[in-house]
N, C-alpha and C positions, 0 to 999 in steps of 0.2 A: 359847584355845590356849596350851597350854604349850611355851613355845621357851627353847630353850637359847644362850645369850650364852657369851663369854667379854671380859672386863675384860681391856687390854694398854696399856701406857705407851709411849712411845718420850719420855724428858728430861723423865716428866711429865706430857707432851701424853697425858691419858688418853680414850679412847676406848670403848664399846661396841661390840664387834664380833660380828655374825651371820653365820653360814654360809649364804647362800640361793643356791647351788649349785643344788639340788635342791628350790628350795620359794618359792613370791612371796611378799615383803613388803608388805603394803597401809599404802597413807598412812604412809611411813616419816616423812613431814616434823612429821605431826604427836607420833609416837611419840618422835623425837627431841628435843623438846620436856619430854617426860613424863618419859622414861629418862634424862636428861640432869641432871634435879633433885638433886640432894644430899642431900636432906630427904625427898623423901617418893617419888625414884625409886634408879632404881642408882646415880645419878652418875655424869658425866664430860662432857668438853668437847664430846660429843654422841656418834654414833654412826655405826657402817663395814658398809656392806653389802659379800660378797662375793662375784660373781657371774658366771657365768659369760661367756664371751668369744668370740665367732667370730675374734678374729685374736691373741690375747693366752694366757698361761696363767693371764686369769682377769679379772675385771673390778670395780673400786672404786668404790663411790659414797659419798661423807662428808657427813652430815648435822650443821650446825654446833646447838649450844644453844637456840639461837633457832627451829629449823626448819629454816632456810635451808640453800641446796647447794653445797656450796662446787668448785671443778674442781680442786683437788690438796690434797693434805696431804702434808708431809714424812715427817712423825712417822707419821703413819697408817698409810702406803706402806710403809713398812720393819715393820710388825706384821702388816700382810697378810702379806708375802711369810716371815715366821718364822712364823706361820701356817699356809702353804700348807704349808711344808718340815715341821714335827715333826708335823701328822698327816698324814704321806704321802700329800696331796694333786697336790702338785708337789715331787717328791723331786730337782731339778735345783740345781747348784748357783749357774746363772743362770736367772734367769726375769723374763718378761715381764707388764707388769700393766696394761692400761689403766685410760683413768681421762677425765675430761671434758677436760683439756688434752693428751692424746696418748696413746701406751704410753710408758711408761716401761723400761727397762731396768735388773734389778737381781742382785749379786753378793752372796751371803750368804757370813758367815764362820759356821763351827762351831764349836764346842767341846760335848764330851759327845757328840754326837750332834743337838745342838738349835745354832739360829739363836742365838748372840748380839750378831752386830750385820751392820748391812747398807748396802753402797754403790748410791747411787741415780745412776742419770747424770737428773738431772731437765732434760737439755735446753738449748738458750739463753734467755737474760736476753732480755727483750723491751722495750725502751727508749720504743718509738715510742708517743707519749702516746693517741693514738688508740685503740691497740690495748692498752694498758695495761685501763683508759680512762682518761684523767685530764681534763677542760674546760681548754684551756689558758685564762690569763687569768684563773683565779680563780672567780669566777660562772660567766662566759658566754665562747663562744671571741672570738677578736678579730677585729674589722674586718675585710675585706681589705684595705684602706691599711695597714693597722696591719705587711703582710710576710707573709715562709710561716710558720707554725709551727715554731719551735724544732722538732728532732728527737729532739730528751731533753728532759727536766727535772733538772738535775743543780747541785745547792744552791743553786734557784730559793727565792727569800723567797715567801712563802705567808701570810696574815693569816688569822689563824684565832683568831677571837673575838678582835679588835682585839690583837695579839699576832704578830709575823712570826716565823716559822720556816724556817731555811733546808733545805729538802726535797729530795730527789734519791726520782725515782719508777720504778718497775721492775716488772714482772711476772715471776712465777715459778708461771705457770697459773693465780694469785690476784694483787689488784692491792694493792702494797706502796707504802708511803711511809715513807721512812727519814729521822729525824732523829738527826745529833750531838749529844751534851751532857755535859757535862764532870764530871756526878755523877749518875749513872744510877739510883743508888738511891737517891736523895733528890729523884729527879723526880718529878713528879705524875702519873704514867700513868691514875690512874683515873679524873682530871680532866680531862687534854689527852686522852686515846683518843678517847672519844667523841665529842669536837668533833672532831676528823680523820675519824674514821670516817662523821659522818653530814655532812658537809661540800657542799655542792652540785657542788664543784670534782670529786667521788668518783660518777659517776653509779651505780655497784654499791656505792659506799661501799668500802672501802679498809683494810686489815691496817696497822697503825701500829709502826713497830721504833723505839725509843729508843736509842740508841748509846752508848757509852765507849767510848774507843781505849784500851786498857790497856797494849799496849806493841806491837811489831813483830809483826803477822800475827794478833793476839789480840785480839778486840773483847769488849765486856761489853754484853747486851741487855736489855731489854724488852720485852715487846709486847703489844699491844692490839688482839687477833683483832675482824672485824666478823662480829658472830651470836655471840658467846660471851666478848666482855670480857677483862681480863688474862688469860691464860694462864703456865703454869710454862715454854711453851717453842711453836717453832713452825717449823717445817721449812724451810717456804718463806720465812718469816720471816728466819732465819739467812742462808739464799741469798741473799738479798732485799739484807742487811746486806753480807756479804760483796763482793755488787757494788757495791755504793754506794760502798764503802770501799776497792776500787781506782777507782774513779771517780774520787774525790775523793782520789785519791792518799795515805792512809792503809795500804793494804797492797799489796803485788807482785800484780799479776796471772799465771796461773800455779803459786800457789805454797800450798802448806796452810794453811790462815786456820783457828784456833779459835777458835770462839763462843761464850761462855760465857752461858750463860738461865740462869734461876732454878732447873731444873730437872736440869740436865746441863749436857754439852759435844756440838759438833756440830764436825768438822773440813768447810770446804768450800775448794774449790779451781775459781777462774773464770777459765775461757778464753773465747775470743773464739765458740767452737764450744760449749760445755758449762759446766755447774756443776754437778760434783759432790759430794756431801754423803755423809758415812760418819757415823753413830752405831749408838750400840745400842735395843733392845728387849728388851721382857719383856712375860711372860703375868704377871698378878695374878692374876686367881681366874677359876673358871668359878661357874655358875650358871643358875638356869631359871627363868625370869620368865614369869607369866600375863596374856599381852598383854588379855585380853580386858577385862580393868578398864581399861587406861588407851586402847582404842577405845569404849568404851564410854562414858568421862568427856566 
């Protein structure tokens, strides 16, 4: 079957994106695997179904590199919705988008005629380790002598391959651990990721952000998506940092925080009710891929 894709960025964060509105995607877990290759598929940090919605103006599912399904993407979320808007699918200049951790609610700006960047209200920050999911304790939860469970993790030491790191944990629909470090790009992300990400402490396994404080309200990131390795950039990633970083009393709560990734910039702003996140997007290329080879493989 010949299906038509289109290639979109948001800081980077690139994606495969399908229109199935009108049409089932079969075994998308495996295809995003296949299409996701560099070498011998499209390429990109996996792939965005977009589908239709009984309560939303339309519905997201993101398949990471690996396969795996991830319940939000930052970067994803804002290509959907420039998406929907330039081929007048949802010609609104608010729209609604579900997705596995809730609808999201989102504001497109224009220019030309077309989406080039978009405000996401992605919701509150979700502290409670449980529900992150984080195992407090490391291994294994603790005792009940041992008290009740902390109700954050907020620059908790964490030993990770004989090695503490002081971690502050957060969810933003996907489960994040943010560490500080004082030279971000001379960190070892390709090294330390994976041991956080496949960590016992991460029962889903766990989105890793490397931090720099660069100056007032300005962080410098890294990250180490689980299902897809460093990436150029990563949505919930930034949210992720941005809380951690008035937690740990580095920026105002409240107040515009820019992010700087490998990829872009992402402006977010965290209240006690929301975190906000404003970037841009862009379409790269279309195209038409003949699924039947790589169900077939």
């Amino acid at each position: 079957m010949q299906l038509r894709f289109t290639k979109m960025q948001g800081c980077g964060n690139d994606y495969i994106y399908f229109n199935c509105l009108e049409l089932e995607m079969k075994n998308p877990e495996s295809l995003a695997e296949s299409l996701s290759d560099r070498n011998f598929g499209i390429g990109g940090d996996g792939i965005v179904l977009i589908l239709p919605s009984n309560s939303a103006d339309a519905k997201m599912r993101m398949f990471n590199a690996d396969g795996s399904e991830g319940k939000m993407c930052g970067n994803a979320i804002r290509c959907v919705a420039k998406y929907l808007y330039d081929n007048n699918i949802v010609r609104k200049r608010r729209l609604s988008i579900e997705t596995l951790s809730g609808i999201k609610t989102l504001d497109v700006t224009i220019e030309n005629g077309l989406v080039a960047s978009v405000k996401v209200d992605m919701g509150k920050a979700v502290l409670q380790p449980d529900l992150i999911p984080v195992r407090i304790g490391g291994l294994q939860p603790p005792a009940e002598d041992h008290g009740p469970p902390p109700q954050s993790i907020i620059n908790e030491p964490v030993a990770i391959s004989g090695v503490a790191y002081a971690v502050t944990c957060v969810s933003m629909g996907n489960p994040h651990a943010v560490v500080f470090c004082d030279d971000v790009e001379d960190f070892a992300v390709t090294e330390v990721g994976p041991l956080f990400e496949n960590h016992p402490m991460f029962p889903e396994r766990v989105n890793t952000e490397f931090v720099e404080i660069v100056g007032k309200n300005h962080l410098k990131m890294r990250v180490w998506e689980r299902g897809s390795g460093e990436t150029l950039a990563c949505g919930t990633g930034a949210c992720a940092s941005a809380v951690a970083a008035v937690l740990n009393g580095h920026c105002g709560k409240g107040e515009d925080i820019t992010v700087s990734l490998t990829g872009g910039d992402l402006t977010i702003n965290y209240t006690d009710d929301s975190v906000i996140m404003i970037g841009g997007c862009a379409k790269v290329f279309e195209g038409e891929v003949d699924l039947r080879k790589y169900q077939s493989a």
